[in-house]
PLY file of the C-alpha trace (Angstrom):
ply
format ascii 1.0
element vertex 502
property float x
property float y
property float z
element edge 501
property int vertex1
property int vertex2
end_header
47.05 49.43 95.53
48.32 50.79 99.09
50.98 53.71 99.47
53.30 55.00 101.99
56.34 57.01 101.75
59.91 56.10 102.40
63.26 58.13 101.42
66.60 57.33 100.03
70.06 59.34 99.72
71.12 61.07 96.21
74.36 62.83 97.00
73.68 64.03 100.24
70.59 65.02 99.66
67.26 63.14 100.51
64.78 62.00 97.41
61.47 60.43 98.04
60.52 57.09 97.34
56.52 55.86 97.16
56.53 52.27 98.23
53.79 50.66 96.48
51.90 47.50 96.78
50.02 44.75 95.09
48.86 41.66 95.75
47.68 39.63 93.14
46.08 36.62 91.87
48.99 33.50 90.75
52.06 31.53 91.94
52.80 32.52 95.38
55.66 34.91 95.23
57.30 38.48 97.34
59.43 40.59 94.45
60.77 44.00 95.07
60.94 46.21 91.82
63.03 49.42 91.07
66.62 49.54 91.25
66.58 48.25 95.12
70.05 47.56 95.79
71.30 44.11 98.07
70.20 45.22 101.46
66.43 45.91 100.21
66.27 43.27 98.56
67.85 41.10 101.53
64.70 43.09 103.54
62.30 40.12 102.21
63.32 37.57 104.67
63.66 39.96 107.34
59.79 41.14 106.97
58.59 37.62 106.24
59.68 36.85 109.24
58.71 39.81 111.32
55.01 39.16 109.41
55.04 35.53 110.55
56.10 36.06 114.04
52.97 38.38 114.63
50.96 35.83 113.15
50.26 37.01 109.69
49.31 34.40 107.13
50.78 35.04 103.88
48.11 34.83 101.38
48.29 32.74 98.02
49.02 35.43 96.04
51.64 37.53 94.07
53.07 40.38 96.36
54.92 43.23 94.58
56.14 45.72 95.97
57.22 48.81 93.70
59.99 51.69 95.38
58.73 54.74 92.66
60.71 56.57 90.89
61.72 53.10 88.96
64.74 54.98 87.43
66.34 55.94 90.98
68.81 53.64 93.05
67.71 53.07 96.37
69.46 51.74 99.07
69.20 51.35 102.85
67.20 49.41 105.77
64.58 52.29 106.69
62.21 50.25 103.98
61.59 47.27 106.32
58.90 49.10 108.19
57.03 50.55 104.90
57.71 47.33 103.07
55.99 45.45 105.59
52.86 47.54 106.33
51.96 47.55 102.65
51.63 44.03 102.87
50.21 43.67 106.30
47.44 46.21 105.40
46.26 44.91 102.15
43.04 44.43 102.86
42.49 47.71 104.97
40.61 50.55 103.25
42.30 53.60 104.57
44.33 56.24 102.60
47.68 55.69 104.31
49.52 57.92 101.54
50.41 60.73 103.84
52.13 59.11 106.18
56.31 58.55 105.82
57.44 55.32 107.53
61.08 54.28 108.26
62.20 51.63 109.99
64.51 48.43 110.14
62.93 44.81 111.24
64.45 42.59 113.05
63.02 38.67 112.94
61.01 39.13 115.82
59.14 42.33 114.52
60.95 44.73 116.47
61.84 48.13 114.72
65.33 49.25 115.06
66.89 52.07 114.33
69.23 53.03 111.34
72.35 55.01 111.19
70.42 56.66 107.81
67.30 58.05 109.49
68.73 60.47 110.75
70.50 63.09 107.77
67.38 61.50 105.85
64.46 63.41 108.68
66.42 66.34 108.29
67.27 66.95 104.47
63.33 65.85 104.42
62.55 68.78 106.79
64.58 70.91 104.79
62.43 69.94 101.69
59.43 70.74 103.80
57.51 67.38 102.23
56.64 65.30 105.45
54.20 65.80 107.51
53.53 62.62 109.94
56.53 60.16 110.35
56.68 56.55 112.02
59.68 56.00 113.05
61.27 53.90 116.01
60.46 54.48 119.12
64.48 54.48 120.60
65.02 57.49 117.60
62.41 59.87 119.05
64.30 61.83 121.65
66.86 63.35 118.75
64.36 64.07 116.39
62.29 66.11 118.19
64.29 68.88 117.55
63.85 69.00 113.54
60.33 71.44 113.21
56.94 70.96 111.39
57.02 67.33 111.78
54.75 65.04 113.56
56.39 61.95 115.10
55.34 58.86 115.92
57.43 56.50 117.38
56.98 52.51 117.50
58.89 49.57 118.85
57.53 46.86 116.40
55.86 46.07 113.61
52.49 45.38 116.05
52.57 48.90 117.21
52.85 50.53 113.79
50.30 47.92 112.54
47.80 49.05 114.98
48.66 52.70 114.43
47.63 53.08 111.37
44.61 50.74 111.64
43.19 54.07 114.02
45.39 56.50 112.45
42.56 59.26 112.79
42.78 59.21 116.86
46.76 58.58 116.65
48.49 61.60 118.54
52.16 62.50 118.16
54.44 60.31 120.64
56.82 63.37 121.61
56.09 66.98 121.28
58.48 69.27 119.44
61.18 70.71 120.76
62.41 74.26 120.43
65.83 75.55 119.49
67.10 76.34 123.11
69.35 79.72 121.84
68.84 82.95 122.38
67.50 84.89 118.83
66.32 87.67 116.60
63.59 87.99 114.87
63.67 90.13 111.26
60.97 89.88 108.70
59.32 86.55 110.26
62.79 84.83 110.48
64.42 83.73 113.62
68.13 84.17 113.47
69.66 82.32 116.60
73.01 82.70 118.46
75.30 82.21 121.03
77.22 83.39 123.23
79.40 80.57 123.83
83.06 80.90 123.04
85.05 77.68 123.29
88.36 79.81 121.45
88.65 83.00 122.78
89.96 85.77 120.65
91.35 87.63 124.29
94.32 85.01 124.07
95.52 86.35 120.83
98.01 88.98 121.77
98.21 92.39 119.37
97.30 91.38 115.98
94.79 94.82 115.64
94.70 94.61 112.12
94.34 90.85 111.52
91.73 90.92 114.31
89.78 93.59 112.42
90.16 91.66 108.88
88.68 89.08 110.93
86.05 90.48 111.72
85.52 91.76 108.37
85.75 88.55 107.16
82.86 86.87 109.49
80.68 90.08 108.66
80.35 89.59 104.74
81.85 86.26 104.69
84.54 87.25 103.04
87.96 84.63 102.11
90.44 85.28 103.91
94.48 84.64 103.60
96.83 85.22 106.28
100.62 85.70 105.84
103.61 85.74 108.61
106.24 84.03 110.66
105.25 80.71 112.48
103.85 81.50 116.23
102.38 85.03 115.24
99.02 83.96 115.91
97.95 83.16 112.03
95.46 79.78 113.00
95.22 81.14 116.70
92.56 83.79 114.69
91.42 81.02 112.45
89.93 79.04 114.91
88.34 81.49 116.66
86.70 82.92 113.80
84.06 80.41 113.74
82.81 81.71 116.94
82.08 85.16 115.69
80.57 84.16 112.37
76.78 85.71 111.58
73.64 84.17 113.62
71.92 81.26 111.55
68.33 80.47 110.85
66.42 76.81 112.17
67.12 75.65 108.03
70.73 76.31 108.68
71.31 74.71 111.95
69.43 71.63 110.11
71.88 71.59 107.59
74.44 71.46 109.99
73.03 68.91 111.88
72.68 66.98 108.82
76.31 67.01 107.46
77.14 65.93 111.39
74.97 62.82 110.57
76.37 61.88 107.50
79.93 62.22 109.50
78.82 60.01 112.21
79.80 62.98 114.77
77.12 63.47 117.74
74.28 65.87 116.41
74.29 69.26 118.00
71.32 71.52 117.33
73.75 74.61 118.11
73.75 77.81 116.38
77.62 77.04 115.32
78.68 76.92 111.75
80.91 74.03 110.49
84.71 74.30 110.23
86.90 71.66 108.27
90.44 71.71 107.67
92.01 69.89 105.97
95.84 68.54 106.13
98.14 69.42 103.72
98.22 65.69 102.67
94.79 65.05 101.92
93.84 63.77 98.22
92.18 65.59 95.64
89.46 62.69 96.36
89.09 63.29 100.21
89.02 67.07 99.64
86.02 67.45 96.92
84.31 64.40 97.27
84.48 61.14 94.57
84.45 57.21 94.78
84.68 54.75 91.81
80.58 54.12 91.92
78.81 56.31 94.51
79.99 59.65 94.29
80.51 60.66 98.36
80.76 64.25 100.09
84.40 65.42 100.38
85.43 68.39 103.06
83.96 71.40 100.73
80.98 69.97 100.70
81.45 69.54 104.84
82.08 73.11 104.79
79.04 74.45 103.78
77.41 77.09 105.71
80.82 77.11 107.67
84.77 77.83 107.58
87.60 75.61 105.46
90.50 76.88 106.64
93.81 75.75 105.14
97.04 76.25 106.79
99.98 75.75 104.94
98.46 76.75 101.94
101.34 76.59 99.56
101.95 72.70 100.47
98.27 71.93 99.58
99.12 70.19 96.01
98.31 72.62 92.51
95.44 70.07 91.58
94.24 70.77 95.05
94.30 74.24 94.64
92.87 75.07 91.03
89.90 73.08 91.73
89.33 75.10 94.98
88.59 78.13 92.61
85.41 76.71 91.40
83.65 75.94 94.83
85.06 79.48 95.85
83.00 81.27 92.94
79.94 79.66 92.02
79.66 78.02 95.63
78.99 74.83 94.80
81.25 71.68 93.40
80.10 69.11 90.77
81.54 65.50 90.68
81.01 63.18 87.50
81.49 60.02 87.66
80.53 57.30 84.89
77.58 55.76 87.23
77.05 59.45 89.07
76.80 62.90 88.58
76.60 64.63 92.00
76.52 68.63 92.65
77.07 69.97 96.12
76.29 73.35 97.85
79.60 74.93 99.18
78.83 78.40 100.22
81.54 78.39 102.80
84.56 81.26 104.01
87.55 80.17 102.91
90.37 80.94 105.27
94.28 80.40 104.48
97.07 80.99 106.75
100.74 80.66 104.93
104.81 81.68 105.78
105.99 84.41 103.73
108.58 82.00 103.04
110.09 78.34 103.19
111.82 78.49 106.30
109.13 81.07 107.67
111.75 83.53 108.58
111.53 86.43 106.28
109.44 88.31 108.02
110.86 88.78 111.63
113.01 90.91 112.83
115.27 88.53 115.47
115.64 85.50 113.15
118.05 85.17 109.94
116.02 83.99 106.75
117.53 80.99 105.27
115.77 80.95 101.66
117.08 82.92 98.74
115.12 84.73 96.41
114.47 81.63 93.64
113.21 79.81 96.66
111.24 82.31 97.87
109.42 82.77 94.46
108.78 79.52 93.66
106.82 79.27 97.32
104.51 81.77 96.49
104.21 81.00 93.09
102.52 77.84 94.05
99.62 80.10 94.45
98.33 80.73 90.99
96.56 84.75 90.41
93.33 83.44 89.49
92.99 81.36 92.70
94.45 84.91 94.64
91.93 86.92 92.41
89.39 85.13 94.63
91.07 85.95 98.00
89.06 89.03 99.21
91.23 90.44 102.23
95.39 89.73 102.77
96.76 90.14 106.09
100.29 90.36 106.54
101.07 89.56 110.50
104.15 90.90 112.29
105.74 89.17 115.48
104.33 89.60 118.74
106.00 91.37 121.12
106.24 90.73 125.17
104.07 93.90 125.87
101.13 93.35 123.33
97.94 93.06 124.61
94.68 91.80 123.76
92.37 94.68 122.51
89.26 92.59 121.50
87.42 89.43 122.87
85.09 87.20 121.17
81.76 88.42 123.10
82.79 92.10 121.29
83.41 91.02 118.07
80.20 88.75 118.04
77.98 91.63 119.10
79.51 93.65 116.10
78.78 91.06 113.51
75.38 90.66 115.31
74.46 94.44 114.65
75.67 94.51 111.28
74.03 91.40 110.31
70.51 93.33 111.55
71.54 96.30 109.91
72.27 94.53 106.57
69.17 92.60 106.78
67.27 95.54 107.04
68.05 96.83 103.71
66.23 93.45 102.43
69.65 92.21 101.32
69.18 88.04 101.67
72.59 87.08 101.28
76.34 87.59 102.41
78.21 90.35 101.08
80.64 88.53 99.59
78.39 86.21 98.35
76.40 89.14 96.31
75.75 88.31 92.30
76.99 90.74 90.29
73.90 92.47 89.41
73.42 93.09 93.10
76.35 94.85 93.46
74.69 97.75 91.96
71.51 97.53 93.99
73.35 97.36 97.72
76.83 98.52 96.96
75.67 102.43 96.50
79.01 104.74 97.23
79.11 108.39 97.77
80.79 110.88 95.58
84.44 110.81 97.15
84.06 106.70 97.33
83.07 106.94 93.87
86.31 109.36 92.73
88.24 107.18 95.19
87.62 103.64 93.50
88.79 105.31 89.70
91.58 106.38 90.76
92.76 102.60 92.06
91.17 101.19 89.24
93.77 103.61 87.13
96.63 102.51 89.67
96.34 99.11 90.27
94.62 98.11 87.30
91.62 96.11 88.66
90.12 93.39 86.62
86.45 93.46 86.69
86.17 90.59 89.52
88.98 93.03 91.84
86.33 95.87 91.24
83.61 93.55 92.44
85.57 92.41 95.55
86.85 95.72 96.67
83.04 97.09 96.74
81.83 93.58 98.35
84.24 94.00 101.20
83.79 98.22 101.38
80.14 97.09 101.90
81.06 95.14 104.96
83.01 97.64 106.30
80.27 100.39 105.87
77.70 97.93 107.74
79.76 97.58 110.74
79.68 101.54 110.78
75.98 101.09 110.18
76.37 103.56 107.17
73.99 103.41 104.42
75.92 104.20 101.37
79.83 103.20 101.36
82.33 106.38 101.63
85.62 107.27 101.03
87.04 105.84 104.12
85.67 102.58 103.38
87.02 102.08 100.00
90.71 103.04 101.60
90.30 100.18 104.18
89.11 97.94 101.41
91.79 98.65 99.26
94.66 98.11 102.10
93.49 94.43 102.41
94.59 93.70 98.79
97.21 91.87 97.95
99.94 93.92 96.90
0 1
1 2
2 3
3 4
4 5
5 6
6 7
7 8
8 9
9 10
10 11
11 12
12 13
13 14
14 15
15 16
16 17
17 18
18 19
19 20
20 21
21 22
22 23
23 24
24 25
25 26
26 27
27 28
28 29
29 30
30 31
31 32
32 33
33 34
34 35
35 36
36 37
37 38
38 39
39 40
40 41
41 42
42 43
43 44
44 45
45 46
46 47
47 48
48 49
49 50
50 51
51 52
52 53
53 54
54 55
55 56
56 57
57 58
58 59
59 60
60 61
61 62
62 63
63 64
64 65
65 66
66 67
67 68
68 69
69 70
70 71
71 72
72 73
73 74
74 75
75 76
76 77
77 78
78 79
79 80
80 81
81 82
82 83
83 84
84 85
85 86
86 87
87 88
88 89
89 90
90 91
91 92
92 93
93 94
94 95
95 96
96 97
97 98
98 99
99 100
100 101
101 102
102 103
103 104
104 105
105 106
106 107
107 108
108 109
109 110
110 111
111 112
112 113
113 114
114 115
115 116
116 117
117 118
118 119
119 120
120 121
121 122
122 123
123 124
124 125
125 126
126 127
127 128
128 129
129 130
130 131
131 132
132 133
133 134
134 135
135 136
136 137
137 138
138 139
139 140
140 141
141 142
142 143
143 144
144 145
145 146
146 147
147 148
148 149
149 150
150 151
151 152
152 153
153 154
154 155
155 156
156 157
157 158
158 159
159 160
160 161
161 162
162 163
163 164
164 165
165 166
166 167
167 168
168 169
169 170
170 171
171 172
172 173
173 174
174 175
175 176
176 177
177 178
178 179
179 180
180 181
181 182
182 183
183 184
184 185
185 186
186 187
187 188
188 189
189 190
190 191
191 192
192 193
193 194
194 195
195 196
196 197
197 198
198 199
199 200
200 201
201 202
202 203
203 204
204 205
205 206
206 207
207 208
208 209
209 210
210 211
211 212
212 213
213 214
214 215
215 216
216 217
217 218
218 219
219 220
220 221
221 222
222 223
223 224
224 225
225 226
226 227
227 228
228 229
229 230
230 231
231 232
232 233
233 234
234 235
235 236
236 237
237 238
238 239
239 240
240 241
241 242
242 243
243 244
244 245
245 246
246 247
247 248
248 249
249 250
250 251
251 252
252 253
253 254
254 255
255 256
256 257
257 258
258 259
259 260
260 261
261 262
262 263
263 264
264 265
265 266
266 267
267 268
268 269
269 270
270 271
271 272
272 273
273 274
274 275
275 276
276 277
277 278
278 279
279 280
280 281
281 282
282 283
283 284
284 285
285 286
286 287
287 288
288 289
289 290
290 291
291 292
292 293
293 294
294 295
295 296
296 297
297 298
298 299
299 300
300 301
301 302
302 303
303 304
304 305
305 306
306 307
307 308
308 309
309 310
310 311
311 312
312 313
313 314
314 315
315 316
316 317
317 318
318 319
319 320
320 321
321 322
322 323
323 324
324 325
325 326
326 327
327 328
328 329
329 330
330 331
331 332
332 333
333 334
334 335
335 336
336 337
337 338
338 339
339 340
340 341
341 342
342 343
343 344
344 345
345 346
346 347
347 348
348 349
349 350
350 351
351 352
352 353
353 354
354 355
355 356
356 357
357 358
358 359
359 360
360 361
361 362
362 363
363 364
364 365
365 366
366 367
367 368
368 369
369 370
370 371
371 372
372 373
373 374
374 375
375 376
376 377
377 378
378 379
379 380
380 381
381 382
382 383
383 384
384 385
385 386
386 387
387 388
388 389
389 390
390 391
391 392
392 393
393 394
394 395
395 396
396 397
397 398
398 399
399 400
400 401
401 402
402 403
403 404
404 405
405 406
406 407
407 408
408 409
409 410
410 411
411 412
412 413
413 414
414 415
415 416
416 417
417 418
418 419
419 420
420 421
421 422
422 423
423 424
424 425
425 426
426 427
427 428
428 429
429 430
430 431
431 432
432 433
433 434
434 435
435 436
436 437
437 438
438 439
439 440
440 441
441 442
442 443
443 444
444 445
445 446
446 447
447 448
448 449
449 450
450 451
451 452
452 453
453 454
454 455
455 456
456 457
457 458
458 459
459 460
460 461
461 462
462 463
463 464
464 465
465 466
466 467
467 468
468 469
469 470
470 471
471 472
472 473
473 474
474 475
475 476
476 477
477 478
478 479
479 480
480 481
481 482
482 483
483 484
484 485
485 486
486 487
487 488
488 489
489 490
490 491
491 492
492 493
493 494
494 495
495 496
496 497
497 498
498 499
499 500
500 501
């Protein structure tokens, strides 16, 4: 029996698949075995031919050809090439069971490329399991950039054919390229950056305080609502936000990359986090992912490592909404189906920009409010307290005014988040702030005296449910890293508390 390795999609994740196979003594037949869907299956003429037109003679035997695990659905052309091969090198003696092959025929023999191989390499590199890939030669150029993986690239069946024939003096067909961003090294991690700012937060005129929750917000990664009049600036911040948001390491630029692939967008190995949002409009369906049989990524799931921002929150419907609160906790978001069960990372920062009213009025000072106070109410009642409860920081926004300025740019608010992300890593805390467990909380989130007299006395005031507590101290940690203070003080808890919602 011959091996090589191939890969299909589960979710949006990659699973492996050994492609086995035998030939045996009996009636001359070619049968693919377990749970190959139509276009595998339609692979058996295509690699007949491709055999044939490089002059293979089919032998008079029984070829079967086995994709293990037998109990997972695979699907896709990259098993042309690896189908192929197995039969083509029956009679060779060589081990070929390290090597990953993917690759689609065409009639002549010539491997093409396939829109899969691409969020396949890297959710595989993210698994660290490969360690030599064939792959077409036209797919080499973009693939060079995913690490720790030796490529080899072939234009038809021929060339892979005699590859592996002398696979012990084969060399690499393209030699790795690095991540071309500038970086920091902590505890044998690179964390890369950049300084390019397509949104600049220097056009954003006054807004101090939102631009500071901002920035708090990027630091701990930390969800985020913002509330005023229409024009104040409210997804003006949004958008830049992304640009500010904490350096990422090689594994989460790959992720990146490979949520670009699976949206057909142009992969960019850039050290910029994902932002989706939404309309308004969109299904419960488009939003958290679903489909009748194969259960597909929605725009949470897009979001990961990244922003969703929603503006207009209160139109967003109530299903929309509740469900939000379980991606927003646990960071991740399950989808059942009858033939799929699918679960999703979605460690994202949620950011929500609303009017304080219908008509968007009530807030400034030149314009004439047209709602009344039922109206009003039932607005922001839309918003349910458990999904608030997991709103860390509320910014209410006031008009701008002709001689506002712009205080902060994007460069100076990136360089803050920079140094507190060192400064927080140094304290061998692993993940965001606001993404702390609760037992954590008491390991980083160490307050002084005052801080400590400080937070009883709200808890007495406001009466703080336990997951308010948690939040308050999440986001006073933030604000004590950007200080570069080790242990949270009285100070911080005040600007932590003045971001609640009141």
């Amino acid at each position: 029996m011959k091996m090589v390795s191939c890969a299909t999609y589960e979710g949006i994740d990659a699973k492996l698949v050994h492609v086995e196979s035998t030939l045996t003594k009996g009636l001359p037949s070619f049968s693919i075995v377990g749970i190959a869907s139509a276009s595998i299956n339609e692979a058996k003429d295509r690699v007949k031919s491709a055999l044939l037109s490089n002059e293979f003679s089919f032998p008079p035997k029984r070829i079967t050809i086995n994709l293990a695990p037998s109990d997972l659905k695979k699907e896709g052309s990259q098993f042309d090439l690896s189908i192929a091969l197995m039969i083509a090198l029956d009679s060779e003696e060589s081990d070929f069971s390290e090597w990953f092959v993917f690759g689609e025929l065409g009639l002549d023999g010539a491997v093409k490329e396939n829109i899969q191989l691409y969020p396949l390499m890297l959710s595989l590199a993210n698994q660290r399991v490969v360690k030599k890939a064939i792959v077409p030669h036209e797919s080499l150029e973009k693939l060079s950039k995913i690490p720790e993986i030796e490529f080899y690239g072939v234009k038809s069946l021929q060339d892979a054919i005699t590859l592996l024939k002398n696979q012990e003096s084969a060399t690499p067909s393209i030699e790795q390229s690095q991540i071309e961003y500038p970086f920091y090294e902590l505890k044998g991690k690179k964390y890369y950056y950049s300084h390019e700012y397509a949104e600049e937060f220097v056009d954003v005129k006054g807004q101090d305080i939102a631009k500071r929750a901002a920035l708090i917000a990027a630091t701990g990664f930390h969800n985020i609502l913002f509330e005023g009049s229409p024009g104040c600036g409210k997804s003006m911040i949004a958008k830049r936000l992304r640009y500010i948001l904490p350096p990422m390491t090689s594994d989460e630029i790959l992720d990146v990359a490979k949520l670009q692939a699976l949206e057909m967008q142009e992969i960019e190995f850039k050290p910029h986090r994902n932002m989706r949002s939404p309309h308004h409009t969109s299904t419960l369906a488009s939003v958290f992912g679903g489909g009748s049989h194969k259960a597909k990524i929605g725009e949470v799931g897009l979001a990961h490592n990244g922003i969703l921002f929603f503006d207009e929150l209160p139109h967003f419907s109530k299903g929309v909404l509740e469900a939000l609160r379980e991606p927003m906790q646990d960071n991740r978001i399950r989808i059942s189906r009858v033939n799929s069960k699918v679960e999703y990372p979605s460690d994202f920062l949620f950011i929500g920009a609303m009017n304080p009213c219908p008509c968007g009025n009530l807030l400034d000072a030149n314009l004439e409010c047209r709602c009344n106070e039922l109206e009003i109410q039932r607005y922001k009642n839309r918003l349910s307290e458990p999904f608030l409860d997991r709103i860390d920081l509320c910014v209410v926004m006031q008009n701008v005014k002709s001689d506002d300025k712009s205080s902060f740019t994007s460069k100076e608010l990136h360089r803050k988040v920079v140094e507190a992300h060192i400064f927080r890593s140094k304290r061998n805390q692993g993940a965001f702030n606001a993404k702390l467990k609760d037992n954590e909380i008491g390991i980083y989130c160490i307050l002084d005296a005052e801080a400590e007299e400080t937070l009883e006395m709200a808890i007495d005031r406001f009466k703080l449910s336990f997951r308010s507590i948690n939040k308050v101290l999440k986001v006073a940690r933030t604000i004590a890293d950007l200080d570069k203070s080790k242990d949270i003080a009285k100070n911080h808890i005040f600007e932590a508390l003045s971001y609640r919602r009141r």
